[in-house]
N, C-alpha and C positions, 0 to 999 in steps of 0.2 A: 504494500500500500504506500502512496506519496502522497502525500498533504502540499498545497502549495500556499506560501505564506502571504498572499494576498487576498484581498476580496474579488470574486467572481464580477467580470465589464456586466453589468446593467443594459449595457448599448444594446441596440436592439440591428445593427447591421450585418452582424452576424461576422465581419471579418476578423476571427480571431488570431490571424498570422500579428494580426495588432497588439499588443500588450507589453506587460514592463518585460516580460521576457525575450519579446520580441524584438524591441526596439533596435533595431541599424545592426540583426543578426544578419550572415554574410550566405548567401544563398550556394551552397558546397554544388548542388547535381546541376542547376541549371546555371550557374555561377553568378547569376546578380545579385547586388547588395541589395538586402532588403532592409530600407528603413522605415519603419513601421507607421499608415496611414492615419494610425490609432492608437493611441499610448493614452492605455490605461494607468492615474497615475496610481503607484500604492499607497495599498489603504488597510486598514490596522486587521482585518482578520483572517484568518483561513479561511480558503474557496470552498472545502468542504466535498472537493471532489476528489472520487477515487479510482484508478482506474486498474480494473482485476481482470487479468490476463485470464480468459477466457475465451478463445479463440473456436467458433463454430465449426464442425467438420463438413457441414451442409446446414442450409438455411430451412428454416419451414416456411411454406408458402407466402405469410405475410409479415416474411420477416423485414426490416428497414434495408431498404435498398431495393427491392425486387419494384421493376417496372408496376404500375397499373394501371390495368387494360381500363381503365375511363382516361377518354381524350383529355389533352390540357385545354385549363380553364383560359378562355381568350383576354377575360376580364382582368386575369393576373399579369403584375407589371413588379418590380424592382420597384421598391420603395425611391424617390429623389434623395440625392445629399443633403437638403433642406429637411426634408420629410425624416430621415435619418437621425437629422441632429435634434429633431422637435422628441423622438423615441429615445435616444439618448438622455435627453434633459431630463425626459419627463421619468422617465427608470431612476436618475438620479433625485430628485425628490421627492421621490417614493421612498426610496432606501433612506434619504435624512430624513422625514418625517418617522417613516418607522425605530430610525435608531434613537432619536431624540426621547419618543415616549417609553423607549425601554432604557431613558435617561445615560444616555450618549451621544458626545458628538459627532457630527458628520459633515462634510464639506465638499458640497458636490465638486466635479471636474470636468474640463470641455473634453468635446469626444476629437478634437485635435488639437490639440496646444502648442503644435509648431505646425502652421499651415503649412509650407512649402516641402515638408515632409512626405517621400515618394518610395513607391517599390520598384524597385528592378529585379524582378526574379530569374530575369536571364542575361541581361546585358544592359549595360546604359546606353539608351539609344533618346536619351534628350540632348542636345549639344546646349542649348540656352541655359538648362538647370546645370549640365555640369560645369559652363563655366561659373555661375553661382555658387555652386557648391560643392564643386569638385565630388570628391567620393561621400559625399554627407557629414563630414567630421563634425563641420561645424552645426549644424542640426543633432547630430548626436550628442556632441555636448551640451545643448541646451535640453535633450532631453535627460542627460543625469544632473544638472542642473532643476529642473522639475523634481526630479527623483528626490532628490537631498533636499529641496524646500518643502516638500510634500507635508502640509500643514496634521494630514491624519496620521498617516505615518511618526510624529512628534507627539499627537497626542496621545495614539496607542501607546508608544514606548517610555512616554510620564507614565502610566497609570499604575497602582500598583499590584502585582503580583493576580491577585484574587479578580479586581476590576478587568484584567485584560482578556481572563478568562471566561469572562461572563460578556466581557463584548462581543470575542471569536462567538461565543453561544448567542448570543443577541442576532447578529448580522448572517449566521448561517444555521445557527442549530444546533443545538449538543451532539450531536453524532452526524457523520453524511451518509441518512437513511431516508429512501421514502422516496428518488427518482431515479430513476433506471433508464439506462440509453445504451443501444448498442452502434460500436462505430462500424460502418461500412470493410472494414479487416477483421470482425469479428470481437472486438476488446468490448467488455464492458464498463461503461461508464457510470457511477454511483453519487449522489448528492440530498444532500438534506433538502426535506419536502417544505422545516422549517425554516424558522429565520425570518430577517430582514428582506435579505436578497430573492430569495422565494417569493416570502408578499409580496416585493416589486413587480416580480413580474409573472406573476399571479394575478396581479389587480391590473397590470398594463396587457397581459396576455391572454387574460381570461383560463385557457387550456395549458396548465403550467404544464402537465406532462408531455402534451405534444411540442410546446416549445423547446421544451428539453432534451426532446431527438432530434427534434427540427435543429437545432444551434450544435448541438453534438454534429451531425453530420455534417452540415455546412462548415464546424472547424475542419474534419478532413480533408474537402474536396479539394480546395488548392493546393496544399501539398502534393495529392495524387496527381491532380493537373499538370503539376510544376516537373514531377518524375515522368508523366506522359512523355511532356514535352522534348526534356531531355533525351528522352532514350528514343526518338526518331531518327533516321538515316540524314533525314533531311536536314534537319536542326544541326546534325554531324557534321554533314557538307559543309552548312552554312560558318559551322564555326572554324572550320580550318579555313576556309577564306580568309573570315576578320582574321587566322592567328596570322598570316599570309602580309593581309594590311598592316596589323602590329609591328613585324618584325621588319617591314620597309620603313616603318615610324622610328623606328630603334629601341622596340617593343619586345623583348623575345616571352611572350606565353603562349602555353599551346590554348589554352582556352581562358575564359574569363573567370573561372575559383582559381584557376592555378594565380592570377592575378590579384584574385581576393586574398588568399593565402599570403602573400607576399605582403600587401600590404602590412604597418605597423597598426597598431591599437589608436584608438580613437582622440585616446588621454596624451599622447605621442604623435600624433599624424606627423605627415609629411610636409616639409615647406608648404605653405599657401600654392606659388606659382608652380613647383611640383606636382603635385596633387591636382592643382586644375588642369593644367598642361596632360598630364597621364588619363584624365576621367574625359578630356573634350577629344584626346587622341580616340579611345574608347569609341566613345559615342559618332565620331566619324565613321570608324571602320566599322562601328554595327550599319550604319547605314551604307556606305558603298558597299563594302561586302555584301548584303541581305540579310547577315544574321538578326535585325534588328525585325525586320517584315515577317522573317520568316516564324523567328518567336514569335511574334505577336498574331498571324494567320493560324499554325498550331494549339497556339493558347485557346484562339477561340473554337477549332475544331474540339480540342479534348476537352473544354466547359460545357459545350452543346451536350458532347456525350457523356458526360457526368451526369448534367443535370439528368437527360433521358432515363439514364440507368437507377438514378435516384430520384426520378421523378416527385416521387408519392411526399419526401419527406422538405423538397425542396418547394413543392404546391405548397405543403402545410405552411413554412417559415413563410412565405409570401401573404397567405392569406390572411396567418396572424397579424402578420408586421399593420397591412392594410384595415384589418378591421381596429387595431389600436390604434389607428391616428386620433380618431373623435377623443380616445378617452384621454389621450398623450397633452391634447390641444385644452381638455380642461381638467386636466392637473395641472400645468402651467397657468392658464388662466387664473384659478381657485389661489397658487401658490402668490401670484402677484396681488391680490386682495387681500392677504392676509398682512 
């Protein structure tokens, strides 16, 4: 069993490649740096989730992930980025209102706190962002800057001994018992039914267990996506071009982790004009080469068929998302009168 020492993202976008774990981790198979869209910042208690290696040898018929034979709903759409951050908000004071009257502080957080913060999960193919920001050093540091001012995180760690414990129970639940999710590789996923973080989004989601597959399964697909991608012939091609482009630059990588790999740590980066210089060379040879096209046409062929194969659980997140806007719209409202 792993416990993770944060609280469970509220947000309701579902991109979990986003969090404090996540933030400006270096993408090893398809080799882009991913700096995380979405930094969750830490917050004083266990997520309460568990994740117990249970791997199915065969699925039963209506197990999560199996196609179903009802057509897609046409009415269903992707929540907007606007529409996302009104779900976000409104998740987060849920969670302070609840922790408050179980007499604790809470201090919501934006669902992006460093806007120009971006994923490259296989190559940097912006030239205008990386002469900005070269490899993200400096985005990254402002997200452990975030981290370290993290006003919850300060108050959990004042609290004493007994209080801290009853917070962790407060915001997720004395045990992570009571939601059950199984990930599309067979693992099962476990979490408290109570708690803070449950009532949120329980009261924003109405159906907390099918949220709770629905978000389980949506954390895996981009990863799957991201190893799809990778391991195509084409993507292959593509990349020994750009390494082709590289080494005319005075570049020698065979592909773009081996590049990531090389780089220093964040807290260390490279000279400023280094570093842009190496990230806008990059972002050129993803684009003459193709690598850049070609990620990105792959990307969307192996999402299309993600989503197909995962249909059933991928409807559900959508339809929840959608039918919580009304309630998202006046919990904010209600929270601004008060």
């Amino acid at each position: 069993m792993r416990h993770r020492e944060d609280l469970a993202d509220s947000s309701a976008d579902g991109d979990q490649s986003a969090g404090p774990e996540g933030a400006g981790r270096v993408g090893r198979r398809g080799g882009g740096r991913r700096i995380a869209v979405a930094l969750t910042v830490l917050a004083p208690v266990v997520a309460g989730v568990v994740a117990v290696a249970l791997r199915a040898a065969s699925a039963p018929a209506d197990a999560p992930g199996r196609t179903s034979a009802r057509p897609a709903a046409s009415v269903l759409r992707e929540p907007t980025e606007k529409e996302k951050e009104l779900l976000h908000k409104a998740g987060q004071l849920l969670l302070r209102d609840c922790m408050r009257r179980k007499g604790f502080e809470y201090r919501t957080f934006e669902r992006n706190p460093v806007s120009d913060a971006r994923e490259f999960p296989y190559v940097i193919d912006d030239v205008d962002w990386a002469r900005r920001h070269g490899y993200g050093s400096d985005i990254e540091r402002a997200m452990q800057e975030i981290r370290r001012n993290d006003v919850n995180q300060h108050y959990f760690q004042g609290l004493p001994a007994e209080r801290r414990a009853a917070a962790l129970a407060a915001a997720n639940g004395a045990r992570p018992q009571g939601l059950t999710a199984r990930t599309p590789d067979g693992m099962t996923m476990t979490r408290s039914s109570a708690g803070c973080q449950s009532e949120a989004e329980g009261t924003l989601y109405q159906d907390l267990r099918a949220w709770f597959q629905a978000q389980t399964t949506a954390t895996a697909l981009p990863p799957m996506r991201n190893e799809k991608v990778a391991a195509e012939p084409e993507f292959a091609k593509a990349t020994r071009s750009w390494a082709t482009c590289m080494r005319a630059a005075g570049h020698d990588y065979a592909d773009p982790a081996a590049l990531r790999a090389a780089l220093p740590p964040p807290e260390r980066p490279l000279p400023r004009g280094q570093e842009v210089e190496l990230a806008v060379d990059e972002a050129d040879c993803a684009r003459t080469s193709g690598l850049g096209e070609t990620a990105r046409r792959l990307d969307r062929k192996h999402d299309a068929e993600l989503r197909r194969r995962y249909r059933t659980e991928v409807e559900a997140r959508l339809r929840l998302q959608l039918a919580a806007l009304p309630r998202a719209r006046s919990v904010i409202e209600e929270a601004g009168q008060r």
